[in-house]
BALOBA-1460 file (C-alpha; in Angstrom, 3 decimals):
// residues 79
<rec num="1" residu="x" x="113.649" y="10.636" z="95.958"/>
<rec num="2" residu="x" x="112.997" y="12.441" z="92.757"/>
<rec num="3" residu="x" x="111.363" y="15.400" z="93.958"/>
<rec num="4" residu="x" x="113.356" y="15.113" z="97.182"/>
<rec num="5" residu="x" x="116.626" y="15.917" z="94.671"/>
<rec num="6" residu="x" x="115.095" y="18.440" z="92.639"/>
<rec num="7" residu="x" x="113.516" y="20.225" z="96.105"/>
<rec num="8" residu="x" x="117.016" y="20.307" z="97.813"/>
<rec num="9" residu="x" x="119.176" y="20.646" z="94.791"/>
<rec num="10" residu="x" x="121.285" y="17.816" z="94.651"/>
<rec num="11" residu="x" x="123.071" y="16.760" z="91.638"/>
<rec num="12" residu="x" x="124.324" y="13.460" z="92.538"/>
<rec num="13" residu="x" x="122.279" y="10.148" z="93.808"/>
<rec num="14" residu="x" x="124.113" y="7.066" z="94.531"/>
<rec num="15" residu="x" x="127.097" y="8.206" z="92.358"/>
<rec num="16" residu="x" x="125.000" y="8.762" z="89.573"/>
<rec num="17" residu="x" x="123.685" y="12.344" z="88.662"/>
<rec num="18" residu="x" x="120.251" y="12.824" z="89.770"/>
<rec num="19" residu="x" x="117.059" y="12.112" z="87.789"/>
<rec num="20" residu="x" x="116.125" y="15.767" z="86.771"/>
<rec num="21" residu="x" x="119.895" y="16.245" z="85.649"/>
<rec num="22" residu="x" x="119.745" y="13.453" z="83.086"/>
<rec num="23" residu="x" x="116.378" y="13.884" z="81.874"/>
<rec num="24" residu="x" x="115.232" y="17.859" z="82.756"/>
<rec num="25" residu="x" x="113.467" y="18.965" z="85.494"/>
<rec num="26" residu="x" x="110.156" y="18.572" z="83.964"/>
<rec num="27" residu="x" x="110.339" y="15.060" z="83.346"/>
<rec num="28" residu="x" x="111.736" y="14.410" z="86.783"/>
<rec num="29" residu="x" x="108.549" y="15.916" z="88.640"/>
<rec num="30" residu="x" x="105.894" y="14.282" z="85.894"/>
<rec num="31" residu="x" x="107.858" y="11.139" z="87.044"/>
<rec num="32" residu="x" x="108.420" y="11.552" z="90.881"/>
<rec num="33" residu="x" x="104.901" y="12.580" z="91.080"/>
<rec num="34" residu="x" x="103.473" y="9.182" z="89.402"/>
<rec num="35" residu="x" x="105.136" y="7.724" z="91.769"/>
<rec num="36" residu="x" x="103.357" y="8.855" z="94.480"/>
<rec num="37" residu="x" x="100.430" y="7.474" z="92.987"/>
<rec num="38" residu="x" x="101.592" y="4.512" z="91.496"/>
<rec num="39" residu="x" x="100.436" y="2.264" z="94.543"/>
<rec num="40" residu="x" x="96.732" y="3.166" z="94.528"/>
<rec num="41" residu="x" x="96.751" y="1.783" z="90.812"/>
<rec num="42" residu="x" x="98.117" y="-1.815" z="92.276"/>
<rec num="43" residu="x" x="95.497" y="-1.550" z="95.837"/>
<rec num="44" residu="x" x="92.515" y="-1.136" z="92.827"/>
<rec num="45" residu="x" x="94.151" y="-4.129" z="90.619"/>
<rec num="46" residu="x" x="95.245" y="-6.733" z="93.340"/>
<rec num="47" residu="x" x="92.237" y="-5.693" z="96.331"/>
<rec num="48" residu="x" x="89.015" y="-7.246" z="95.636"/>
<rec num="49" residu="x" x="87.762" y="-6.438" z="98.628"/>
<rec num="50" residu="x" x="86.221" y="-2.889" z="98.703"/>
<rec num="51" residu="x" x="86.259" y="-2.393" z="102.215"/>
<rec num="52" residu="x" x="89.945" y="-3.302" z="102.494"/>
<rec num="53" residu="x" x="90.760" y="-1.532" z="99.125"/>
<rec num="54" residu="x" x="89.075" y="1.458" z="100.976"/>
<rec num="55" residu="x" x="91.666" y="0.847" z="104.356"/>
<rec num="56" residu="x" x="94.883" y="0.734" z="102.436"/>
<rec num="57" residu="x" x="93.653" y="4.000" z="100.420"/>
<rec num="58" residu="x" x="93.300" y="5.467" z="103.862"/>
<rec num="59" residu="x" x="96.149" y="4.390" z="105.226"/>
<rec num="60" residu="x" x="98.002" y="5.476" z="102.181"/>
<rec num="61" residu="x" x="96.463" y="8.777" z="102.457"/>
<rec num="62" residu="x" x="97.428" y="9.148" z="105.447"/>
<rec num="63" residu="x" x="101.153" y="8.034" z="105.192"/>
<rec num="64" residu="x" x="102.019" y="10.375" z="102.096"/>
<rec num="65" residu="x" x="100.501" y="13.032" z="104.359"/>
<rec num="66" residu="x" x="102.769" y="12.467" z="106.999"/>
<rec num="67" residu="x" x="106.117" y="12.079" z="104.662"/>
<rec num="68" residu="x" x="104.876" y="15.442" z="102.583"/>
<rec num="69" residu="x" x="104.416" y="16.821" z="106.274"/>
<rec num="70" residu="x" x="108.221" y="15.909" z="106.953"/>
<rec num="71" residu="x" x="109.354" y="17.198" z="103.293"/>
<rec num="72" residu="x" x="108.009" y="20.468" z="104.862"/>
<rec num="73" residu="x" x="109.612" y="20.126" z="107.902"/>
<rec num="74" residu="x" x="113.279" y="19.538" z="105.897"/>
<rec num="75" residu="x" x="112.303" y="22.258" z="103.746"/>
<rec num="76" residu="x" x="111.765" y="24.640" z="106.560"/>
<rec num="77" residu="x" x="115.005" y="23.814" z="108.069"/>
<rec num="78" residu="x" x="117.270" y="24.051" z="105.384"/>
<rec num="79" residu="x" x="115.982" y="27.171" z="103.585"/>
C-alpha cells in the first residue's frame, strides 16, 4: 500500500496521511519495496525443506507478478 499511495498520489490512508507524506518519498519506496521481499526472508528461515522452500518462492514469484501486473492495469486506467 506504500507504493500503491505514492503511485496514485494519495495523501491520506486510513485517516492518517500516507507513508511517503510523513517520512518523504524516498523512505516510503526503500520501505514499500522491502516489503515485497520481506516474505522470501521468513520461506528461507522457517522452510527446511528445499524443495518446498523452492514452491513457495515460485508461487510467490508468481503472485507479486500477477498483483504488479494489476498495479499496471490501475495505472493504465487512471492516467
Amino acid at each position: 500500500m506504500i507504493i500503491d499511495d505514492i503511485e496514485d498520489g494519495s495523501s491520506k490512508r486510513r485517516g492518517q496521511d500516507c507513508t511517503y507524506k510523513t517520512f518523504g518519498t524516498d523512505i516510503a519506496i526503500n520501505a514499500g519495496n522491502f516489503m515485497y521481499f520481506s516474505p522470501m526472508l521468513k520461506i528461507d528461515e522457517y522452510v527446511s525443506d528445499p524443495a518446498k522452500a523452492l514452491a513457495l518462492h515460485k508461487i510467490y514469484g508468481e503472485e507479486m507478478t500477477a498483483i504488479h501486473f494489476g498495479q499496471g492495469w490501475d495505472i493504465y486506467w487512471h492516467n
